[in-house]
Each structure stands twice: as C-alpha cells, then as structure tokens.
C-alpha atoms as one frame of an Amber mdcrd trajectory, in Angstrom:
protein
 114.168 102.602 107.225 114.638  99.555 109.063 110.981  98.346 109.096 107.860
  99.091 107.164 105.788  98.674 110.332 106.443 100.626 114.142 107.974  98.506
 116.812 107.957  95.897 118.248 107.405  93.961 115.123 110.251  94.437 112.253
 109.141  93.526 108.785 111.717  94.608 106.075 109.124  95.999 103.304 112.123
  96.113 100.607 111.993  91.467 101.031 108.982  90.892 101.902 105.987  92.773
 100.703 105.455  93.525  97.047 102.935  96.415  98.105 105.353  98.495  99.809
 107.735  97.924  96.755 105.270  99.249  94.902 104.351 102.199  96.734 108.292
 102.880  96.704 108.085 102.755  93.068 105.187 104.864  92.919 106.984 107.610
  94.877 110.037 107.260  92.858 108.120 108.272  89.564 107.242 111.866  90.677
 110.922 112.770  91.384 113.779 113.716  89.468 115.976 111.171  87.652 118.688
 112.259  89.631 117.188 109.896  92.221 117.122 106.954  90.614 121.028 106.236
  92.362 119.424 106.821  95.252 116.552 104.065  94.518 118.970 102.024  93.867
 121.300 102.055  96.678 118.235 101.027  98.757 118.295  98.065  97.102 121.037
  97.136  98.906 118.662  96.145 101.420 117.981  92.724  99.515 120.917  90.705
 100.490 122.442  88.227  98.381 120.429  85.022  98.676 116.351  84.178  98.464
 113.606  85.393 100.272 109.939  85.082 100.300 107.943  88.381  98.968 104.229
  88.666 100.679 101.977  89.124  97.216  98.981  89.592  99.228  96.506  91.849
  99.808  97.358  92.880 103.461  98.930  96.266 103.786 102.419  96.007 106.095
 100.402  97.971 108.499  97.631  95.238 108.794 100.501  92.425 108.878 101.562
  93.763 111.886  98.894  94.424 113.986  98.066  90.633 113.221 101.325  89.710
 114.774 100.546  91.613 117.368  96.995  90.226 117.932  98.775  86.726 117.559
 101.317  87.250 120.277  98.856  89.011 122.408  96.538  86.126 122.215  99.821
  83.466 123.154 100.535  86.154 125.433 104.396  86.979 124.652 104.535  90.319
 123.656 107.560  91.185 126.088 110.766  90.296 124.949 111.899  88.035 127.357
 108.276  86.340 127.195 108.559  86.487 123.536 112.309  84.913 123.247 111.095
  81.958 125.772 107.789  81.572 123.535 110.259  81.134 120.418 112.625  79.015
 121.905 110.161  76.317 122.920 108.853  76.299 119.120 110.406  74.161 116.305
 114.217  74.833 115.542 113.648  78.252 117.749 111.151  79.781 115.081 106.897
  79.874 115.545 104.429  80.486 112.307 100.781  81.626 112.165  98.448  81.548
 109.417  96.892  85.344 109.191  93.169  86.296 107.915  94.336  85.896 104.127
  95.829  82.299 105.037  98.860  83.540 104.385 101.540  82.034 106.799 104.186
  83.739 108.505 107.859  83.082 110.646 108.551  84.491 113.635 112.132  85.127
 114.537 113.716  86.550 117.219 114.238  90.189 116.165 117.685  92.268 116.487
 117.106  94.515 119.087 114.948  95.428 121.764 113.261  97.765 119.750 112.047
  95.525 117.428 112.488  92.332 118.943 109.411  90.631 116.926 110.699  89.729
 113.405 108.678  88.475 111.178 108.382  87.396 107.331 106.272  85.075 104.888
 106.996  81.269 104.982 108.464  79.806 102.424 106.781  78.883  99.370 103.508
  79.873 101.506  99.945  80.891 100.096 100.526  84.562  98.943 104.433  84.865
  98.519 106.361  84.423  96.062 109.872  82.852  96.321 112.591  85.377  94.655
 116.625  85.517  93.674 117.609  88.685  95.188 119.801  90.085  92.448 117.250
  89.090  90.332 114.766  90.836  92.096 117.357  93.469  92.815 117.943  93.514
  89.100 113.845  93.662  88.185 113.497  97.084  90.620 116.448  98.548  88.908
 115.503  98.567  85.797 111.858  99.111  85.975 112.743 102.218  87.717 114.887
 103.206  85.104 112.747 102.299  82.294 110.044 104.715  84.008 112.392 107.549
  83.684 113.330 106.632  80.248 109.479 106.286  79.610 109.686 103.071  77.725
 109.512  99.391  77.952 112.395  97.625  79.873 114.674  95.285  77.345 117.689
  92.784  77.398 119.439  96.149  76.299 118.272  98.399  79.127 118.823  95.399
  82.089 122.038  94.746  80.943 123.034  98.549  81.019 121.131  98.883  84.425
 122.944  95.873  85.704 126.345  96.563  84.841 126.048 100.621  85.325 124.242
 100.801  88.680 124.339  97.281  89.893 127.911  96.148  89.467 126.501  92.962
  88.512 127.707  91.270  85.116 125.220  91.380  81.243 123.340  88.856  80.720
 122.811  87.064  78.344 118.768  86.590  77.036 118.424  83.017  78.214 119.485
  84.054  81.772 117.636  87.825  81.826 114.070  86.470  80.937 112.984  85.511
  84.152 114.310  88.838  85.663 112.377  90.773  82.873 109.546  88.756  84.163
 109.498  89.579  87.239 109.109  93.445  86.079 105.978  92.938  84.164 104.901
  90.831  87.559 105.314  94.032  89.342 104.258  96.225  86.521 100.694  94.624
  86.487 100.578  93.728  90.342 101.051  97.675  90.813  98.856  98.885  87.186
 102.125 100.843  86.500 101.778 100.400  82.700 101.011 103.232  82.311 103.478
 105.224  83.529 105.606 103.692  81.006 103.970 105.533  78.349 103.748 108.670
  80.108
C-alpha cells in the first residue's frame, strides 16, 4: 500500500502516523506467526534515514481530508494548480497547522495519482522525530515478542535484528532507546496486554 489515505493526497502510514502502526500491529496479532516475515518485509517501507511520526490523535483518514479542505480553501487541488501553489512557497514546500495544531509539509507528490504529499513537520507539536532502523528495529521486535508472548529484551532485539533485519547486535548502551521506543508504542496502542496473552 502506497498510502494510508485515497488519492490525491499520499501519506505513507508506515513514517508517519503511529496510529496506523498500531492498527498494523493490532492486525498482525490475530494471525499466524508465519507472518511475522511478512510484517517485517513491510518495514522496508521506512527508509534509511529520520522521519517525523504524527503521535496525534487524528486518524490518517481525518489528516487527509484536512489537506484537502486546506488546498481547497488556497484553491490548488489540480495538479498543475497545486505544483505552481508549491513552487511559489519557501524552498518549493508549503505547511499548515491542522485542528490539533499539529503542522504539516506539503510536497509535490510522485505521480498524478497522488500528486499531494504530505507529512508532519519536523520536530512539530504531535510528532515525534525517529531513527528509522531504530524504529524499524522497535516494530520488529515488538511483533515478535507478541508471538513469543513475552516482554521484548536486549536478547530478543538482538536476535530480531540480526535474524530478520540484517542489521548488526547491539550492544545495551546502544539498544535502550530502541527498546524504548517499544514500550512508547506498547502504551500509545494499550497493547500490554497482549503480551501476556
């Protein structure tokens, strides 16, 4: 899936929205382990470099029919109207602040299709400025530790890491913040409990 929202307006959901991460997650636990490869082949999704992840409380649905209302209010919501809008903006980008005051970047998309592209500003109110192998690493091995019904470890991220990830062991200076970031998501998403399950 290229976007988490219908055209014109791609928003990669995997980068940039911790709820649809979530809900990913949350679909993941009712299948067979055999899936977890899967899981984590989507993953792939994240790059290599940083991002901004939308911690909010707006649903990628209601993120874009704000950009939508924001471009239809400008009006640009044609892509040549739209490219001409961007291009007279700062460094070729626009932002908008949404009803949350969360702010977001509008980008020339990659297609006609989805020619609106869109994600949270950096380090703005409601996101949350992530590594993506870290974050990359944190999906991994939550997912895993769901299936292994347990808590996820140094032990568990390394194997996770190295096994499905390519990506070397860490040592437990260098993990913590990745093992962080899982109990972010694990309490952003009340997924304790399928831990213990």
């Amino acid at each position: 899936m290229k976007s988490c929202v219908p055209p014109p307006v791609m928003l990669n959901g995997w980068k940039h929205h911790l709820g649809f991460v979530i809900s990913q997650l949350r679909k993941l636990e009712e299948r067979n382990p055999d899936d977890f490869e899967g899981f984590v082949q989507k993953l792939k999704m994240l790059g290599g470099s940083q991002f901004d992840l939308y911690t909010g409380s707006l649903s990628p649905g209601e993120i874009g029919r704000e950009a939508l209302l924001h471009l239809k209010n400008n009006p640009v919501l044609n892509p040549d109207a739209y490219k001409s809008w961007l291009k007279a903006g700062q460094a070729g980008y626009r932002e908008a602040v949404f009803s949350d005051k969360s702010t977001w970047t509008f980008l020339e998309g990659d297609d006609e299709t989805f020619f609106i592209h869109i994600h949270p500003s950096r380090y703005s109110k409601h996101s949350r400025r992530v590594k993506a192998n870290n974050f990359r690493s944190a999906l991994a091995v939550l997912a895993y530790a769901f299936f292994q019904r347990r808590e996820p470890g140094l032990e568990m991220l390394n194997y996770v890491r190295h096994q499905y990830l390519g990506l070397p062991v860490l040592p437990s200076v260098f993990a913590r913040s990745i093992l962080e970031t899982s109990r972010f998501i694990l309490a952003e998403g009340r997924l304790e409990e399928k831990l213990k399950e």
